[in-house]
Each structure stands twice: as C-alpha cells, then as structure tokens.
C-alpha positions as CSV (number, residue, x, y, z in Angstrom):
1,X,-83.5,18.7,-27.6
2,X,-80.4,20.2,-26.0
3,X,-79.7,19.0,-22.5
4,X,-80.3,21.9,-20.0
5,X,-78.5,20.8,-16.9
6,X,-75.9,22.7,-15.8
7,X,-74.0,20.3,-13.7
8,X,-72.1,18.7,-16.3
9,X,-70.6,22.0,-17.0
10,X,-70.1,22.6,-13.2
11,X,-68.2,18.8,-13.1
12,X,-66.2,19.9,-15.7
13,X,-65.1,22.8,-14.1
14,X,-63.8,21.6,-10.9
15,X,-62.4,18.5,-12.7
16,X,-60.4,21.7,-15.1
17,X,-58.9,22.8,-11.8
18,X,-58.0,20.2,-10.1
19,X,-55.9,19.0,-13.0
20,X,-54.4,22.2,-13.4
21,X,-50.4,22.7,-13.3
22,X,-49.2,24.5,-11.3
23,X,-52.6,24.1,-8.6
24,X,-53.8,27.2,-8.2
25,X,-56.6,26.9,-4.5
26,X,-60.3,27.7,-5.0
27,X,-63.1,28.0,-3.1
28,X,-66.7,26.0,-3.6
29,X,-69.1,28.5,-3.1
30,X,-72.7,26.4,-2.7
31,X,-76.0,28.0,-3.4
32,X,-76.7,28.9,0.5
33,X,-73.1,30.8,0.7
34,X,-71.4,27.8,2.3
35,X,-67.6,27.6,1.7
36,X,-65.4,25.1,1.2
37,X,-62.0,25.5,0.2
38,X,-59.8,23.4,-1.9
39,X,-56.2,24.1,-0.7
40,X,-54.8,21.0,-2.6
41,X,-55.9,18.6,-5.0
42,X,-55.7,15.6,-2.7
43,X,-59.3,15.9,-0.1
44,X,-61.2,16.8,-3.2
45,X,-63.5,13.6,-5.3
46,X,-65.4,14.1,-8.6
47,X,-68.2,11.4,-8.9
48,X,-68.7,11.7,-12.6
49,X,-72.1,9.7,-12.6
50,X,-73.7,10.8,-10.1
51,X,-72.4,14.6,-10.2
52,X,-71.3,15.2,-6.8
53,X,-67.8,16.2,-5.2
54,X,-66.7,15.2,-1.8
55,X,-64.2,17.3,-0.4
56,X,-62.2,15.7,2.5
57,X,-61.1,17.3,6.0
58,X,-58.4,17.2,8.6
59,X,-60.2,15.5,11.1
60,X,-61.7,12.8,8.7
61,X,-65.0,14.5,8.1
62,X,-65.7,15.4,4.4
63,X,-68.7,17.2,2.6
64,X,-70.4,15.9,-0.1
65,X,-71.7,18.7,-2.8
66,X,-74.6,18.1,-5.5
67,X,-73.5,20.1,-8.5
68,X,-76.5,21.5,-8.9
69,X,-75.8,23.7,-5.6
70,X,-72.7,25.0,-6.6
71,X,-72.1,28.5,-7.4
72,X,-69.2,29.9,-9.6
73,X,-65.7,28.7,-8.5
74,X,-63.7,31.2,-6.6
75,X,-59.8,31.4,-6.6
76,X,-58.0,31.7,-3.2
77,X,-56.1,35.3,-3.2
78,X,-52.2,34.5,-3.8
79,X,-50.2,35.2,-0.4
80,X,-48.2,38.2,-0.7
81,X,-44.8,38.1,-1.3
C-alpha cells in the first residue's frame, strides 16, 4: 500500500531549496496563514526523522514547523534593480 503522507514530500522540498545555488528566499506559508521567511539558508533546520523545520531568528527565538502544516513554498519577489 502506497504511503499517503505528504510530509515527506514537503521535507524534500524545503531541503531542494535550501541546497539550491545560487539561494533563491522563500517564504513558509503554514496551514493557519502564518509566515515565515527564509532570507538565507543558515536559521533554517530540517529534522529528517521527525519531519519538522526550525527556522531560527535574530533575537534567538526560532519556530519549529510540523510538515504536515505547511502549505506550498512561496518565493520572495526579487528586489528591483
């Protein structure tokens, strides 16, 4: 029987971007419309087991997302030039 969670898929994703080269910033959009954006690789943690992603802030605080709550990935609009 085929496995029907999504949040491998999700994991995947965000694990995609960060590796990406050049970085291009998203946004984590989680199933109650929170946002959190990802300006840099660095403040953002994949646990692969457990399917969750922390994603560190400024002040020391960080957030820690279930997979299962997270929405499609959203790209930052490019500054103008």
């Amino acid at each position: 029987m085929p496995d029907l969670n999504p949040a491998p898929v999700i994991v995947a994703k965000v694990l995609q971007r960060l590796a990406e080269r050049p970085f291009e910033p998203f946004v984590l959009v989680r199933s109650n419309r929170s946002r959190r954006e990802v300006a840099t690789p660095d403040p953002c943690t994949v646990q692969h087991f457990s399917r969750r992603i922390n994603v560190d802030h400024d002040d020391g605080s960080f957030v820690t997302i279930n997979a299962l709550h997270l929405a499609p990935i959203e790209l930052l609009p490019k500054p103008a030039a």
